[in-house]
SELOKE-197600 format. One record per residue (C-alpha): residue number from 1; residue in three letters; x, y, z. Coordinates in nm, 4 decimals. Layout:
{atom NUM, "Ala", {X, Y, Z}} ...
//
This chain:
{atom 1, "Unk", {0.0000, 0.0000, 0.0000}} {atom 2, "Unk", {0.2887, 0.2424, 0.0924}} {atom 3, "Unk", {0.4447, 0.1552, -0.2610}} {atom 4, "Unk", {0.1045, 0.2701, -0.4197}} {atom 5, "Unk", {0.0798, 0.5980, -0.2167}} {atom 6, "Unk", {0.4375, 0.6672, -0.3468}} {atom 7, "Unk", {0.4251, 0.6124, -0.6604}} {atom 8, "Unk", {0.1014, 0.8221, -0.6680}} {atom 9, "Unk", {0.2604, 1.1421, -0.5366}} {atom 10, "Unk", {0.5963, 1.0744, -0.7761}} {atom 11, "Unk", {0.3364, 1.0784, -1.0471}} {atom 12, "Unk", {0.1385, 1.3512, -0.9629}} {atom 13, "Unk", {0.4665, 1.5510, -0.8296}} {atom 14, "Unk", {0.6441, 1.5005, -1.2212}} {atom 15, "Unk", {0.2812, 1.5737, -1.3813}} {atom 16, "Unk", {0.2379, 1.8790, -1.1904}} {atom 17, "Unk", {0.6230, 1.9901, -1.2767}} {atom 18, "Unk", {0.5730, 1.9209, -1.6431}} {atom 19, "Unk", {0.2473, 2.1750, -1.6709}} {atom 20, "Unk", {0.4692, 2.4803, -1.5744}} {atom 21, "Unk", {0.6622, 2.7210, -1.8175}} {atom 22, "Unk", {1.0379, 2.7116, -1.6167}} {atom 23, "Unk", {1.1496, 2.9652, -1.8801}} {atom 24, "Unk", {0.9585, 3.2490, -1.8309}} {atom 25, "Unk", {0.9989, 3.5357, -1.6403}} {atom 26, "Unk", {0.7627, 3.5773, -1.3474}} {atom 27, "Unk", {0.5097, 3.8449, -1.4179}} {atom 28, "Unk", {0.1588, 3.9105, -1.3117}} {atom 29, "Unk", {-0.0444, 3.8972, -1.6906}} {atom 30, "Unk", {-0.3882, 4.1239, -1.7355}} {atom 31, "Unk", {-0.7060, 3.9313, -1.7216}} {atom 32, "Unk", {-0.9143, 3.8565, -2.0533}} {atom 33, "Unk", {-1.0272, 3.6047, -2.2812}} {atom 34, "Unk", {-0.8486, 3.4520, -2.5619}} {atom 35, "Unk", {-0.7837, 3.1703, -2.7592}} {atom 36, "Unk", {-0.4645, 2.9244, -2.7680}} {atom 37, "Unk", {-0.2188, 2.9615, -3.0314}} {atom 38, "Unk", {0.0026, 2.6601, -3.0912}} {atom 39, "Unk", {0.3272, 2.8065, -3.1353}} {atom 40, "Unk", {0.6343, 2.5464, -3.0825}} {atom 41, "Unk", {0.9295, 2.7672, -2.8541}} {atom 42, "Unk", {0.8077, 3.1186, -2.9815}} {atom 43, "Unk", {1.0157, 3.4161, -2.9105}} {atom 44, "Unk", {0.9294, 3.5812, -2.5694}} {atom 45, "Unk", {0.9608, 3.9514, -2.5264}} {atom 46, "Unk", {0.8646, 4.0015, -2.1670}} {atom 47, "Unk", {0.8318, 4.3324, -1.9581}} {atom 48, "Unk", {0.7986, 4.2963, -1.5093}} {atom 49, "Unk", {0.6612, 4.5545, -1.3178}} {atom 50, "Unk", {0.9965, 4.7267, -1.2646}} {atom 51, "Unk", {1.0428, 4.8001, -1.6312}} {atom 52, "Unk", {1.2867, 4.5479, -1.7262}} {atom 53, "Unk", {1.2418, 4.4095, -2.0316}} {atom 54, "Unk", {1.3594, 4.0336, -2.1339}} {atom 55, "Unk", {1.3916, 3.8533, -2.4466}} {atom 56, "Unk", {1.3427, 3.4599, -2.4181}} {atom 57, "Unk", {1.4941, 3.5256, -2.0045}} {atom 58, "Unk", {1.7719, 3.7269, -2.0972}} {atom 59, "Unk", {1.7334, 4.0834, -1.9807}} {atom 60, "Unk", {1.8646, 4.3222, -2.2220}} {atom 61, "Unk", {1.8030, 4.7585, -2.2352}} {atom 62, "Unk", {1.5322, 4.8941, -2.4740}} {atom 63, "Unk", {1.8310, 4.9484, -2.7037}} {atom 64, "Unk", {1.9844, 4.6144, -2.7140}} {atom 65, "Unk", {1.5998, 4.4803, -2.7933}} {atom 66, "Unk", {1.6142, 4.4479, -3.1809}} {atom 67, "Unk", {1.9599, 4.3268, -3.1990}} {atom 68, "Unk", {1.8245, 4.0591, -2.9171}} {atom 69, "Unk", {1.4618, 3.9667, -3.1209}} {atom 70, "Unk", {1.7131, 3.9561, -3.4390}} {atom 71, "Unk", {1.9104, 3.6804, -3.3324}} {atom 72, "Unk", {1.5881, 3.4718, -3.2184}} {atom 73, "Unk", {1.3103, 3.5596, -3.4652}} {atom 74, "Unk", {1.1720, 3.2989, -3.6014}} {atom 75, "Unk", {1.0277, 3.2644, -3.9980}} {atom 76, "Unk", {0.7183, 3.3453, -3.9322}} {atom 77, "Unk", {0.7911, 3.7066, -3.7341}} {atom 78, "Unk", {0.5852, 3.5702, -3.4276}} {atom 79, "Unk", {0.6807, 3.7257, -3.0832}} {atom 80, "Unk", {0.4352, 3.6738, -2.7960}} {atom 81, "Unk", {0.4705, 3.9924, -2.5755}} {atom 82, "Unk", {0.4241, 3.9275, -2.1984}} {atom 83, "Unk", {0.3976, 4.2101, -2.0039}} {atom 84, "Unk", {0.2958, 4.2336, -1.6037}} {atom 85, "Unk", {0.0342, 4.4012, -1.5393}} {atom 86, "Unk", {0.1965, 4.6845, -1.3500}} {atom 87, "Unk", {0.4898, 4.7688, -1.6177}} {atom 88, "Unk", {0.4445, 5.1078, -1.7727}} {atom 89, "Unk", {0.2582, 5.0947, -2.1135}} {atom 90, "Unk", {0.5125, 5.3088, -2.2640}} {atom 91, "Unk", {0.7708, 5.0832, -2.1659}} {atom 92, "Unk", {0.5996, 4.8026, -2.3331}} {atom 93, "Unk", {0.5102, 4.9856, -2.6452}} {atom 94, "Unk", {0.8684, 5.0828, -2.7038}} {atom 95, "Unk", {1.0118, 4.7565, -2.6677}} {atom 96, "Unk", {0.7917, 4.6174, -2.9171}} {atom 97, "Unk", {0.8953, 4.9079, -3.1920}} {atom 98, "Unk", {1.2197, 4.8045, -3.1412}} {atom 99, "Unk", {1.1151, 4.4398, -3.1791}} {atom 100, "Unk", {0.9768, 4.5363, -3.5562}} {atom 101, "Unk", {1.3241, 4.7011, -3.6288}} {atom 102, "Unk", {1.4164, 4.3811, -3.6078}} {atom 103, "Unk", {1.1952, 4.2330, -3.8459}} {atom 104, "Unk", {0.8866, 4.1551, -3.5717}} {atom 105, "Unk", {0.5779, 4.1084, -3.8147}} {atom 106, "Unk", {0.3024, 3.9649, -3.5278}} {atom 107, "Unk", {0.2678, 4.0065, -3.1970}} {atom 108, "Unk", {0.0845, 3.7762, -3.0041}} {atom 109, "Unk", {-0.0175, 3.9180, -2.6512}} {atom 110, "Unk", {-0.0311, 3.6801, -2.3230}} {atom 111, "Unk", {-0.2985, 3.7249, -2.0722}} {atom 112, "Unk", {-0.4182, 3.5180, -1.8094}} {atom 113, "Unk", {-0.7144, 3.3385, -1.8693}} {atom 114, "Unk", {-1.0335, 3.3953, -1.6767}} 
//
C-alpha cells in the first residue's frame, strides 16, 4: 500500500512539474479572454513591473531589444509579448517598436485566462 501511495505522489509531483513554463519570467499577466495559439518555442519579449524588459529570459536595455529579437526571430515574425500588469505601457510599447526594427511582423499578446 505504501508503494502505491508513493508512486502516486511521484506521479502527480512530475505531472504537476511538467504543466509549468520554467522559462519564463515571473510576471503578473492582465485578465481577458483569448484563444490558444500553438506556437512550438516562440520568441518571448517580456516586460515585469519594474520596467525590465527580457527577451526569451535574458534581460537586455530597450536598445539592445532588436539586436536581441534579431538573433531569435523565427520565420514566421511571431513574438508573444508578456507584459505584467503593473509595467508602464510606454515601456511596453517601445520595446515592441524596437522588436519590428528587427523584423517583428506579429505580436501575439499573453494574458491570463479567466
Amino acid at each position: 500500500m505504501i508503494d502505491v501511495m508513493f508512486f502516486l505522489l511521484a506521479t502527480f509531483m512530475l505531472t504537476s512539474l511538467s504543466m509549468q513554463r520554467l522559462d519564463a519570467v515571473h510576471i503578473d499577466l492582465p485578465s481577458g479572454q483569448a484563444q490558444s495559439v500553438p506556437l512550438d518555442r516562440p520568441l518571448t519579449l517580456s516586460v515585469n513591473r519594474s520596467n525590465q524588459i527580457f527577451v526569451n529570459r535574458q534581460p537586455v536595455r530597450l536598445d539592445e531589444v532588436s539586436r536581441a529579437v534579431a538573433k531569435g526571430i523565427r520565420r514566421d515574425g511571431n513574438i508573444v509579448v508578456a507584459a505584467d500588469d503593473g509595467a508602464s505601457h510606454g515601456v511596453v510599447v517601445q520595446a515592441i517598436l524596437e522588436a519590428r526594427k528587427a523584423g517583428a511582423e506579429h505580436f501575439l499578446v499573453a494574458v491570463h485566462r479567466e
